[in-house]
N, C-alpha and C positions, 0 to 999 in steps of 0.2 A: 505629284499626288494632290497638292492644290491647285484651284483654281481661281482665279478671279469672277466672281459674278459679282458685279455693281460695287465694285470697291473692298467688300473684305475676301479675306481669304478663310476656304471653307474646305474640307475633303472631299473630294470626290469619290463617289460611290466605286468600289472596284467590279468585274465584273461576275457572275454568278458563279459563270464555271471554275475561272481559278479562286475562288474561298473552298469547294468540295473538290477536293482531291482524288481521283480517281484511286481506289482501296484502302482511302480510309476510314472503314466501316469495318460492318460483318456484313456479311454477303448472304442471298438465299440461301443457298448452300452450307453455308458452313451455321446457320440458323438450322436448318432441318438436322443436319447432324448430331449438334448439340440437343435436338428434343426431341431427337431418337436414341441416344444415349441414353438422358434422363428418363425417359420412358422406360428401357431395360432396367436400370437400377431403380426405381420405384416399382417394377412388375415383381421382384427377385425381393425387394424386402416386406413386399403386401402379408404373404403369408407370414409374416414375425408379428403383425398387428392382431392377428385372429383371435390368440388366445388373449390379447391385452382388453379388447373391444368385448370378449364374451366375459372376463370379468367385473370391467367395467359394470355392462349388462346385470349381470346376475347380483354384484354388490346392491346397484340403484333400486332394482324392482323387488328384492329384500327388505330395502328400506322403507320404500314403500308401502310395504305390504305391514312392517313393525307398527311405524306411524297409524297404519288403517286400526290396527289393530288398539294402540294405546289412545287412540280416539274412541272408540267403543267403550274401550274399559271407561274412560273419561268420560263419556255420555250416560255410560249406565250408572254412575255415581252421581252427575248431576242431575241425571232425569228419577232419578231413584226406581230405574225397572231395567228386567232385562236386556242386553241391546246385545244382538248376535252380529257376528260378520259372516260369509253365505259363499260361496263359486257363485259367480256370474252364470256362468251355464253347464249345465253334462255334468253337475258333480265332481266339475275339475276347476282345481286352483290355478292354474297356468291358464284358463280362460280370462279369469279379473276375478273381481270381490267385491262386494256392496257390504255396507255396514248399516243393518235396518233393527226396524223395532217389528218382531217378527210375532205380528197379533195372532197369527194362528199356528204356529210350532209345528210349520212345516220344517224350518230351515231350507225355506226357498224365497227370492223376494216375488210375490204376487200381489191383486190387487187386497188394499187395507192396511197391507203395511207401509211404515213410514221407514223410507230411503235416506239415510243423513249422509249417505258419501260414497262415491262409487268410485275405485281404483281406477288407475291412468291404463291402457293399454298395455300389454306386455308383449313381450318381444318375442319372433320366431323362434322355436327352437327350445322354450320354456320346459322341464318339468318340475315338477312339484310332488315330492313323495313325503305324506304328511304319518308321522306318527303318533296319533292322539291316542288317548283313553276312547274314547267312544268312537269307532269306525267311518262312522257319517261323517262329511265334509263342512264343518262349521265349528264356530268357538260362539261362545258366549261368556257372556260378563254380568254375574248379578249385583246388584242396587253397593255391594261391598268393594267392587271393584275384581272380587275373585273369579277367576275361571268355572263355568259349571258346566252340567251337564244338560241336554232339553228336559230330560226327564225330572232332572232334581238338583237342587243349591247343593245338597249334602256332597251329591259326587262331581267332583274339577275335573274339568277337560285340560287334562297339561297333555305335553307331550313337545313332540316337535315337527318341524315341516323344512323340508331340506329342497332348496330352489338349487336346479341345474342349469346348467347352457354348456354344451360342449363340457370340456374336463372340468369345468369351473363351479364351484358351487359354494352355496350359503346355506346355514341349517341357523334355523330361529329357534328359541327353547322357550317354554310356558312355563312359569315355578307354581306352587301351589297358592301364594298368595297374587296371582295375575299380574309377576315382574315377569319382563321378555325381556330378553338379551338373545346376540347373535354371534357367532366367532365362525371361524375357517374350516371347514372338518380336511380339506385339500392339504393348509399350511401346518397342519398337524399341531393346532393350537390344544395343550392338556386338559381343558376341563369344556371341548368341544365333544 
């Protein structure tokens, strides 16, 4: 195993073939089996994910939607005026929501009014069945922070708005002084 080159003694390189051993590896073969195995058992637990991911879902874009909301109320306390949040489009909440200062009481964002925040994108599969006092798609917030109505301070838009995805869902509530809270109506939470 040594050799002399010019006086000392030094190891000699062995050759390539015998340090790899003929089988001892994993082989083609027995590589594709293994991840075609794993492949069946990741196809077979996908469906256990579904209901976890539309929760997920429908928790976050809830959240979302609270935040959009106690930002308004917060702008219209510190702007000292109305500030509505609005559907994005079609008069439906599962589209998105902009939170504007709504100069001419449509409850739609057009040109003149001022846009302070526009929701993130929502997810396929979205709905949104709102139960407010006043019919129309929108909440406002006057200079007190309370919920109203377009037509008048005196009357509060409360109610609630229940985000679905598959079986999954969140319901947001409006109290009379413009606090929101959210619970479970699915996990049979008592004062949802």
């Amino acid at each position: 195993m040594y050799g002399d080159l010019g006086g000392g003694c030094y190891p000699q390189a062995e050759p390539m073939h015998s340090r790899f051993q003929r089988g001892s590896g994993v082989g083609l073969m027995e590589l594709l089996i293994t991840i075609g195995i794993l492949s069946v058992l990741a196809a077979m637990a996908l469906p256990g994910f579904g209901p976890i991911l539309d929760r997920l879902q429908v928790m976050t874009i809830a959240a979302h939607f609270q935040e959009a909301m106690s930002l308004a109320r917060a702008e219209a306390i510190r702007r000292r005026t109305r500030v509505d949040m609005v559907p994005m489009r079609d008069k439906n909440w599962a589209t998105g929501w902009q939170v504007l200062i709504d100069t001419d009481n449509n409850q739609l964002a057009n040109a003149g009014d001022i846009v302070l925040h526009t929701g993130p994108a929502t997810p396929s599969g979205l709905r949104v069945d709102a139960r407010l006092r006043d019919p129309k798609p929108y909440l406002a917030f006057d200079p007190s922070g309370r919920p109203r109505s377009a037509n008048s301070s005196a009357v509060p838009q409360i109610g609630s708005l229940v985000f679905t995805i598959g079986n999954e869902r969140r319901k947001i509530i409006i109290s009379f002084l413009g606090r929101v809270r959210s619970c479970d109506p699915v996990r049979g939470e008592s004062a949802c």
